[in-house]
N, C-alpha and C positions, 0 to 999 in steps of 0.2 A: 535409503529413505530420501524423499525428496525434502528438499528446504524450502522454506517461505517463507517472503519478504514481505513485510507490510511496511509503504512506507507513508506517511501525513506529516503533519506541520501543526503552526497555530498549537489549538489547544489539543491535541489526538484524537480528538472524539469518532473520526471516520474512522482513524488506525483500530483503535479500541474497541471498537462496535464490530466491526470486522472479527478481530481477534476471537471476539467473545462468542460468535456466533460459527467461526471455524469451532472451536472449541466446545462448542454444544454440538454440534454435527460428528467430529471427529475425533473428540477428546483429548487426551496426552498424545497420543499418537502420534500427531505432528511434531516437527523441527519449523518454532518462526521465530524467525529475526525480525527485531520490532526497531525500523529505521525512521529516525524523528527529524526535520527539519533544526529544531529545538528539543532541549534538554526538556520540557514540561511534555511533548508529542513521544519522545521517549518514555517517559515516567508513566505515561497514561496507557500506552500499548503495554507496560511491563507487566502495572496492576491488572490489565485484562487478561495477563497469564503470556506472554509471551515470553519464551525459552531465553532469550537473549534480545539484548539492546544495544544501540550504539546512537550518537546525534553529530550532526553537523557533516559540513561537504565532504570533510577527508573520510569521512566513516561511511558515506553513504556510495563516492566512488570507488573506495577498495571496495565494498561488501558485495555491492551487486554482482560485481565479476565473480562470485563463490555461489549464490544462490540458482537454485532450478525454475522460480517461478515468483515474481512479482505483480503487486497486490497494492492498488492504490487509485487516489482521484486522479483522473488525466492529465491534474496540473504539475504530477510529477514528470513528466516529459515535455514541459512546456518552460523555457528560460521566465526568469523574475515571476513564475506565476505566486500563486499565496501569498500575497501582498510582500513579493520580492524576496520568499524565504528561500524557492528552488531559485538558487543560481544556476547562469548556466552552463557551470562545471556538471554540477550534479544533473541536470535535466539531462544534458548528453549520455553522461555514464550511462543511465539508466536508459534512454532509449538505445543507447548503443550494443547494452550489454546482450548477449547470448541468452539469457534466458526468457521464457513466455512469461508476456506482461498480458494484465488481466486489468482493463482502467475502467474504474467509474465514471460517468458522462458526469460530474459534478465539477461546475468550474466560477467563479467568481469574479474570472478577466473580464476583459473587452471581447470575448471568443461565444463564437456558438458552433453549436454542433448539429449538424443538420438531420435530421432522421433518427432523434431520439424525442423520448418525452420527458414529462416533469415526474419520474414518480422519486415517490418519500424514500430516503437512502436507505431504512429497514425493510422496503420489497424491491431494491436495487441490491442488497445483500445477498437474502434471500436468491433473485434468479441468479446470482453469480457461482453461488452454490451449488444452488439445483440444475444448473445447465451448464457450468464450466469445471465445475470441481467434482460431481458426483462420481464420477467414470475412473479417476484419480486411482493408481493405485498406492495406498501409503504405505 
């Protein structure tokens, strides 16, 4: 069974949104680890039904090295991004780790990303789904 990581910050609401919409596509079926910047980004992926949780840097650099495929804003591989929540202990881990990261163009630095557009992060979910996870076998 493959595992997955969703990881956010702040308030969860990207992590959660995700979650919820894995979960309507693919139901129990999945194994996700819902990795929080913070304890409340934890709390919010949990109630969106995520199997297991864990918050903060030490949780978030062991776990990635166990999981298959990670799930998040791009600012999880960017130092002090989220208003300084990824340190960058954890930004490393996670671009460093082994498994396929799957990053939403959604960022709030000083950073742009060239050759994307503005769409609303429920039909940014949406095509992550339907063109990166469909083929998945769970």
């Amino acid at each position: 069974m493959i595992t997955f990581c969703i990881i956010d910050g702040q308030g969860g609401g990207i992590g959660a949104t995700i979650i919820k919409k894995l979960r309507e596509k693919f139901g129990e079926s999945l194994d996700i680890v819902a990795l929080g910047t913070n304890a409340i980004a934890t709390s919010q992926m949990l109630k969106a039904k995520a199997n297991r949780g864990a918050s903060g840097e030490n949780a978030i650099v062991q776990t990635v090295r166990q999981v298959d495929l990670i799930i998040g804003p791009v600012g999880i591989v960017i130092a002090n991004s989220m208003m300084g929540e990824m340190t960058p202990e954890m930004a490393k881990a996670v671009a460093s780790c082994p498994a396929r990261k799957i990053l939403l163009p959604l960022i709030q630095e000083n950073i742009e990303i060239v050759g994307t557009a503005a769409i609303p992060l429920p039909h940014l979910i949406d095509e992550l789904i339907e063109k990166h996870l469909n083929n998945i076998s769970i």
